[in-house]
N, C-alpha and C positions, 0 to 999 in steps of 0.2 A: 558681824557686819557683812552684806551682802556688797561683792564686787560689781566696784561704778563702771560696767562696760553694756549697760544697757542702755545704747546710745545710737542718735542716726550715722548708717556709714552706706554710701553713695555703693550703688550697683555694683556688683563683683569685687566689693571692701571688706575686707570681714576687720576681726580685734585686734590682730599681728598682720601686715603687711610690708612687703620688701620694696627696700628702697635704694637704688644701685647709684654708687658713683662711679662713670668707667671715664678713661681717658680717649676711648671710643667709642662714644655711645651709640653715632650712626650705625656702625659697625655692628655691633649686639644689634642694636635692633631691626637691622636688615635681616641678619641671622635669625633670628625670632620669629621676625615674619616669615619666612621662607620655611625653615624647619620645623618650627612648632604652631604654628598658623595665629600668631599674634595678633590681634587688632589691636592698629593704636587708637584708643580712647581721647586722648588730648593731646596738646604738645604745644610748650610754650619757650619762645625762644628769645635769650637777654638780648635785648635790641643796643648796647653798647658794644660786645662781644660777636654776635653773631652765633655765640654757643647756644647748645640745647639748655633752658634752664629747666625743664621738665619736661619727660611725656612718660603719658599713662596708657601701658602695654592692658591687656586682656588677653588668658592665655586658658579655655575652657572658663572655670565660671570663678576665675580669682584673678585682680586687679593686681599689680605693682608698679611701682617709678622705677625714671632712670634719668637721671642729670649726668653733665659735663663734670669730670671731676677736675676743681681749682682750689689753689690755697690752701686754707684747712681742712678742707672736706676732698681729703688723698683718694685715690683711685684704690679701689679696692676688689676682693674676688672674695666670692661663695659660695655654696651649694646649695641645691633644691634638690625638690624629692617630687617629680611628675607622674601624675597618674595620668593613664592611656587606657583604651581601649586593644588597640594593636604595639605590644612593645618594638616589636623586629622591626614593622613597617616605622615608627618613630625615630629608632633605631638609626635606620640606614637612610632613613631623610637627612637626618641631622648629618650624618657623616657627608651626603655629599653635596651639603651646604656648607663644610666648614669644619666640621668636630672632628675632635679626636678622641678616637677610642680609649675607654679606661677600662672599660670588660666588657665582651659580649651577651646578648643576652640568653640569661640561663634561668630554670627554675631553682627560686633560692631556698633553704632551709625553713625559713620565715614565713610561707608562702605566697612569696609573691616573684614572678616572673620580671627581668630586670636586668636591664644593660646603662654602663655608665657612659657618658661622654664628659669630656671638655669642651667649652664653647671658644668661638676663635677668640674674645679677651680673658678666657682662664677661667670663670666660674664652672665647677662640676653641677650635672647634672643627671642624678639616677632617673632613670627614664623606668616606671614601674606597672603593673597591674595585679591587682592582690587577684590570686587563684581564688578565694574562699570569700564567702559575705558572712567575714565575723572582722571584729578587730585583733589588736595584735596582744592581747592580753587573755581572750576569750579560749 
């Protein structure tokens, strides 16, 4: 049986996308915009609360959310894995918007070139560029 994922998904959506609930989302997504040059896409906001109930970041050519985290839906932290053109300069954007260093970037075993940070609400991000045009298996 062939997998139901051939289906319509809206500009910069792909099969798996991320979906953040933070406690401060303005926050992240200041950060975002600043550090890693996010466009916000949407943003939709509960008109009883006054919280964010959605916006859709763009970050290069992949979509993600990020809501107010209430209730059951707990504030939560994760990682990515960003490809860049320039690690260093990415690098030290992020740091002086906010991050915090998690390793500097070095060429890794793997090859790919690669510094981590923390964002100001806690999700890591390896900030990467594969040295080679193969995959990681090749």
């Amino acid at each position: 049986m062939k997998p139901p994922f051939n289906t319509y998904k809206p500009d910069g959506f792909h099969t798996v996308n991320a979906y953040l609930f933070v406690s401060e989302p303005q926050k992240l997504i200041d950060f975002l915009q600043k550090a890693f040059y996010a466009e916000e896409q949407n943003r939709s906001i509960d008109e009883e609360t006054g919280d964010i109930g959605n916006v859709i970041l763009k970050i290069g050519d992949s979509c993600f959310m990020i809501s107010q985290a209430r209730g059951e839906f707990e504030n939560m932290r994760t990682a990515f894995y960003l490809y860049v053109k320039d690690v260093d300069t990415i690098y030290q954007n992020a740091l002086k918007y906010g991050a915090t260093s998690v390793f500097e970037p070095a060429d890794m075993d793997y090859e790919d070139r690669q510094g981590g940070i923390t964002d100001p609400v806690g999700n890591y991000w390896w900030i990467s560029k594969r040295l080679v045009e193969k995959g990681y298996k090749d």
